[in-house]
N, C-alpha and C positions, 0 to 999 in steps of 0.2 A: 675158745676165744671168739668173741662176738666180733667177724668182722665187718659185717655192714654198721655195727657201729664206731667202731673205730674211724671207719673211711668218714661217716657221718661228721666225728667228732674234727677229723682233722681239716673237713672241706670248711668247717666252723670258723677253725681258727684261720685257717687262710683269706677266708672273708673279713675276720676282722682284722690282718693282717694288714690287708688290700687297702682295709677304709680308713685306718690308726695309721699307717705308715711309720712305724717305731722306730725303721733304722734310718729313719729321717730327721731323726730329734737324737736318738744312739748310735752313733755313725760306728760303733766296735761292731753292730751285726751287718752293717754291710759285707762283710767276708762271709755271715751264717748260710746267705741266702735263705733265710727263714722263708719268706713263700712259696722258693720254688720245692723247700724240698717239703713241706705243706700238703702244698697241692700235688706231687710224686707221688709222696703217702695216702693220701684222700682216692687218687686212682689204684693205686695197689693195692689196698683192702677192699677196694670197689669190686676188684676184679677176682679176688680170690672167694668176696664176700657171692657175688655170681655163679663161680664154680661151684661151690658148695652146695647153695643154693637152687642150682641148675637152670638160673633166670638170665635174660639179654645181659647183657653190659649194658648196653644204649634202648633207653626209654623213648622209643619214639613215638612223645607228645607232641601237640602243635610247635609249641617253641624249638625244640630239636629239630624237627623239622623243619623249620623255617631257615635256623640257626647253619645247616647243612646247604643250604641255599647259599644263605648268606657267604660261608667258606670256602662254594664253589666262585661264585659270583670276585672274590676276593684276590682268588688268585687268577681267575680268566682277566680281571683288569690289570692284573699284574704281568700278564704274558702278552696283554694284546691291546694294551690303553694308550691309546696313539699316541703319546708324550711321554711314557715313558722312559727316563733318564738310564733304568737298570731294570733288569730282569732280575736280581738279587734280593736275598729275602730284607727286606725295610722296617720301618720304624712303625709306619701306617699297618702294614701287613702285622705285623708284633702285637699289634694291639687290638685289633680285629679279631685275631687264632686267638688270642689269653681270654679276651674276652668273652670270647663263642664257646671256647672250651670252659669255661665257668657255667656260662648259663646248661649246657647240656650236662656235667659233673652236679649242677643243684638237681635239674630234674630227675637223674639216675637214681640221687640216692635217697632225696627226698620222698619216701616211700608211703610216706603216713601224713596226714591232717596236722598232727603233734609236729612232727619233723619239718614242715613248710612251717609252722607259728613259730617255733624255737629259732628259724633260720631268721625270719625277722625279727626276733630278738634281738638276736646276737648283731644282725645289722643294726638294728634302735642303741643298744649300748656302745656299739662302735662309736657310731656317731653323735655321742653324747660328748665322747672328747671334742669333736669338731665346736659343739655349743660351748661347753667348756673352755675352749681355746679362743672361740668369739668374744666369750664376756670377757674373760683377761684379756685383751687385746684391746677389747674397746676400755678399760679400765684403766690402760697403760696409752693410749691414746696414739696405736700404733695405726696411722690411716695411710690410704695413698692416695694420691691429687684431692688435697682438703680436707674433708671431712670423713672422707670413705672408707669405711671398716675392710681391714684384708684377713684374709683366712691364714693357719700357720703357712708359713713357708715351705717351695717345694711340694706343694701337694695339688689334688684337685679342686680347693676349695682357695686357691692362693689369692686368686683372680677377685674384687668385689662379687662382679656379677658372677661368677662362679658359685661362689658363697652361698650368694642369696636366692640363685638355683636350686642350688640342693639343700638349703634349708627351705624352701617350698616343696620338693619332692618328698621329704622326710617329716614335715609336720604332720599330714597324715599317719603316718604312723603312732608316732606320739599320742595323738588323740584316737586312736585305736587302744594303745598301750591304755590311755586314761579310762576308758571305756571300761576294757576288761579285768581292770584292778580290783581286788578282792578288799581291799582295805583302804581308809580314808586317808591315809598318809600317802600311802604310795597313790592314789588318785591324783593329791594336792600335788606330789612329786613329777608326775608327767604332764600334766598342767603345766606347771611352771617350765619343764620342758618346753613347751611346745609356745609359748608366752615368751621363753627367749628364744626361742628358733624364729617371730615375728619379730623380737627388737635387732635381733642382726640383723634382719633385712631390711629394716627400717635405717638402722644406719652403715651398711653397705651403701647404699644411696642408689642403691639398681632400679632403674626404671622397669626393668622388666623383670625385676623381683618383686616389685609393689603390681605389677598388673596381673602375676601368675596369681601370687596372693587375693588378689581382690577376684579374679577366677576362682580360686578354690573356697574364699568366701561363698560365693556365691552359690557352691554346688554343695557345700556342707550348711548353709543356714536352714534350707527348709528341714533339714533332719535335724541338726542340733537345737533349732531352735524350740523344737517340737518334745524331745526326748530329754534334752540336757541342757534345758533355760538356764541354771544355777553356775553352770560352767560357762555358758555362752555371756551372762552378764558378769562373769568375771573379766573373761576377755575383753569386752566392751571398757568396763573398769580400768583396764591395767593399758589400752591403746591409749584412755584420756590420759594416762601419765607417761607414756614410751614419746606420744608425740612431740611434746617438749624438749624432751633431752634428745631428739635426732637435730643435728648440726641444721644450721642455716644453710648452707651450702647446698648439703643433702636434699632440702625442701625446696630450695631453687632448682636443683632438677625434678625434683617430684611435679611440680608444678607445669613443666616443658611438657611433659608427658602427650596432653592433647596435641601443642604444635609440633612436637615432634611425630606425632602418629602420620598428621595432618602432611606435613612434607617428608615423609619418606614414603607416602600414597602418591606425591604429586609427581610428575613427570618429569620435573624439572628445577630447577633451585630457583627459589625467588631472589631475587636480588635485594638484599637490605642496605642502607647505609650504612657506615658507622663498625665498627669491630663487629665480629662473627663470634660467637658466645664459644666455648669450649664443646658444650651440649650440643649447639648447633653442628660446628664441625663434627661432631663423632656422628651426628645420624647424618649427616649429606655422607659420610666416609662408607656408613653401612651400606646407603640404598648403594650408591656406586656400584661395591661390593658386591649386592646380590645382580645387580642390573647385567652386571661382566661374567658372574657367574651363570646365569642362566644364558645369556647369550652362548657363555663357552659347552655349556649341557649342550643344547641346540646342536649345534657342531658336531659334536659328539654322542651323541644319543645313546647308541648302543652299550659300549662300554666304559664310557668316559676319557678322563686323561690319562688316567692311571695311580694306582696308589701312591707310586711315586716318579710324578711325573716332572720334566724339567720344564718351569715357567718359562724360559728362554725362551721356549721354543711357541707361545701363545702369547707373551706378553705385550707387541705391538699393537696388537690388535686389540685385548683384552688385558689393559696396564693393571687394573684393582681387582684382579681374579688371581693375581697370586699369594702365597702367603694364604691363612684365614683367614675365611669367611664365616661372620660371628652368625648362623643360620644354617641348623643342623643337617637339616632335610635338603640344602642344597651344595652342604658340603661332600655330604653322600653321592647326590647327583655326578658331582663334579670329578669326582674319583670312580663310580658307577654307570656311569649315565642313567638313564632311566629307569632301570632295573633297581641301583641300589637309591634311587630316592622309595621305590615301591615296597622296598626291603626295610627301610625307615621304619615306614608310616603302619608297614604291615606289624614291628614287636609292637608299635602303641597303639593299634585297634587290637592286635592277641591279649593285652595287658587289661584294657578294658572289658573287652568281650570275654575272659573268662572270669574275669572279676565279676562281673554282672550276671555271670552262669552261675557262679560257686553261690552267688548274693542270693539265688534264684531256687536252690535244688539246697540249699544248709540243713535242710529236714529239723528246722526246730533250734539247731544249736545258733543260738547270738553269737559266740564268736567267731564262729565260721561267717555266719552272712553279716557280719562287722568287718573283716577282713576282707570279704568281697567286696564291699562296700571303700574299702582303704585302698584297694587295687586301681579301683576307678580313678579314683581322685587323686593319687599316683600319677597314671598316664595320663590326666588335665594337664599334671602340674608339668609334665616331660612334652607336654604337646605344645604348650605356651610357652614354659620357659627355652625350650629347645631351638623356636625360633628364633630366637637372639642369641645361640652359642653357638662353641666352634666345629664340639667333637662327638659324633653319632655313634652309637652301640658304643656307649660309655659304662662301666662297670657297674654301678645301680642300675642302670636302665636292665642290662640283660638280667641281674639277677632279680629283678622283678617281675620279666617274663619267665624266666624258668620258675622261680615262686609260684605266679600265675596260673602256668602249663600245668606244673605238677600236680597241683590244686584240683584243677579241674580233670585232670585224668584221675586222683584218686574218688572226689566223690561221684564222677563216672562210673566208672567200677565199682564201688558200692551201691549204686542204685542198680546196676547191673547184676549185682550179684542178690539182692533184695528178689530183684523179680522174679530168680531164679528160683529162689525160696520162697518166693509168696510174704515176705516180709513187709515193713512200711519204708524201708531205705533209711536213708542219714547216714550220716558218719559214724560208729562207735568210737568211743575213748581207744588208744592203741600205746601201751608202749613203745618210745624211741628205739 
């Protein structure tokens, strides 16, 4: 019995577990606990797969690495984060450990070039449901406040600008996926992917899902435009008809975008006459929000409030720091202090900087340095869109750096072992 594959096989399904959320929509598997016992199995043939084998458990790549930082860093705010309501394990702490143990569980087992592409697969058809569920939804004209597309219920993608978050994280992929397709249909098929991953966002009505977008425009034009005209004036084509059918509404905020950039820079609220637009209120609500929050980092510096900390205890002073703060990197702070904003920013520079390694050392093979290439523009889209949400070391985000990590420690070691041999390095083909 192949057990590094099994464990392979099962960390698979737990990922797409994670991203489909099945017993969300079949509430009979809520009793199955289907991921936890998933991911059980994914570690037990890990570990038996180890034995055999006579290899670490634990791959410690950059992100593992990091990742073990992150863990320690986790639980010292949890024992020592001045507001602290409980030293009791939490809700915040819960999602920190699932999620650190994911990214370190892909690195271990992702052992091979093949094993990292397959893992993004299986995340790309995951969240194919999620598109899927966008277009029905917008079909069925299921919005919230006017025109605003919501993701299924219950999930991470509930939120509009949630949505239109991670349909910007994930478009790269697709246009990766389009890249590497052997055949004209399946090209036309991730295309079209990747063609509704921009009309949800377009009618999501996220302000900062039209600006991650128009960033990752930006950083995929001078390639696409160069290599894949044919696809890129498709795109062009298909925006002149998506713009139409996004609501009025939708385009009245698209539109705010400038003055809303404009006064949540400025120091202080302008006063207008006359009613205070919706848009308006939501970004004086943000800057507030980060304004109390970084005052409350300041305070706290070292270890923060605490994972879970009680607002009572800061709220006079700092009234719009409790609850989320739609601002990743200073929600981290906030529960960290300066450590875990550093902790942040350190998976989306590892996310990039090995993307741009792997992009750098591919020895030849297009889709390895195509996926270093998707890596990149990945952590743009986590760097941009991040700043406008609530929740840091969110489950794509880590499994994008253990992706990453893993990546780059294997064509590491194949060029490592090239030189040993006097070879030309790359990757070989390897069975899963």
């Amino acid at each position: 019995m192949n057990f590094s594959l099994w464990s392979f096989r099962f960390l698979l399904w737990y990922v797409c577990v994670l991203l489909v959320q099945p017993q969300n929509r079949f509430t009979f598997l809520w009793p199955l606990h289907i991921a936890d016992i998933s991911f059980i199995l994914a570690i037990g043939f890990h570990v038996l797969a180890c034995m055999e084998e006579q290899r670490p458990i634990v791959r410690f790549g950059p992100a593992t690495v990091l990742t073990l930082v992150l863990m320690f860093f986790t639980f010292m705010s949890q024992f020592f984060g001045v507001y602290q309501a409980s030293q009791a394990w939490c809700a915040t702490t819960d999602y920190i450990m699932k999620n650190a143990m994911l990214l370190i569980m892909v690195e271990a087992v992702a052992i091979s070039a093949q094993r990292v592409m397959a893992t993004q697969l299986v995340v790309l058809f995951s969240t194919l449901w999620w598109v899927k569920g966008g277009l029905r939804l917008s079909a069925l004209g299921a919005t919230y406040s006017g025109d605003r597309l919501m993701g299924a219920a219950v999930s991470m993608i509930e939120n509009p600008n949630g949505f239109a978050y991670m349909m910007c994280v994930f478009l790269p992929l697709y246009l990766w996926a389009y890249q590497q397709a052997p055949k004209k249909w399946m090209k036309g098929g991730f295309l079209a992917c990747a063609l509704a991953a921009i009309y949800i966002v377009f009618q999501t009505g996220s302000r900062t899902g039209l600006v991650t977008l128009v960033a990752i425009g930006t950083f995929l034009l001078p390639y696409y435009g160069r290599n894949h005209y044919k696809a890129l004036a498709v795109v062009a084509l298909a925006l002149y008809f998506i713009l139409p059918l996004t609501g009025e509404q939708n385009m009245k905020r698209f539109r705010t975008i400038p003055q809303a950039v404009a006064a949540f820079l400025s120091p202080t609220r302008v006063q207008e006459e006359g009613p205070v637009s919706q848009e308006d209120e939501s970004t004086e609500e943000r800057k507030r929000k980060n304004i109390d929050s970084w005052g409350l980092i300041k305070e706290n510096i070292v270890f923060g409030v605490g994972v879970n900390a009680d607002p009572n205890k800061f709220v006079e002073r700092f009234p719009m720091a409790r609850g989320e703060v739609h601002c990743e990197i200073l929600r981290a702070g906030v529960i960290m202090g300066i450590v875990g904003m550093g902790l942040y920013v350190g998976f989306i520079v590892l996310i990039f900087a090995c993307g741009n390694w792997c992009r750098a050392h591919a020895g030849g093979w297009a889709t390895l340095h195509d996926l270093g290439w998707t890596f990149q523009i990945q952590a743009v889209a986590i760097a941009i869109g991040g700043a406008f949400c609530p929740q840091p070391w969110h489950s794509p985000m880590m499994l994008l750096a253990g992706s990453a990590s893993a990546l780059y420690g294997i064509v590491k070691a194949e060029q490592a072992r090239a030189g040993r041999t006097g070879g030309r390095g790359g990757v070989p083909a390897r069975p899963l």
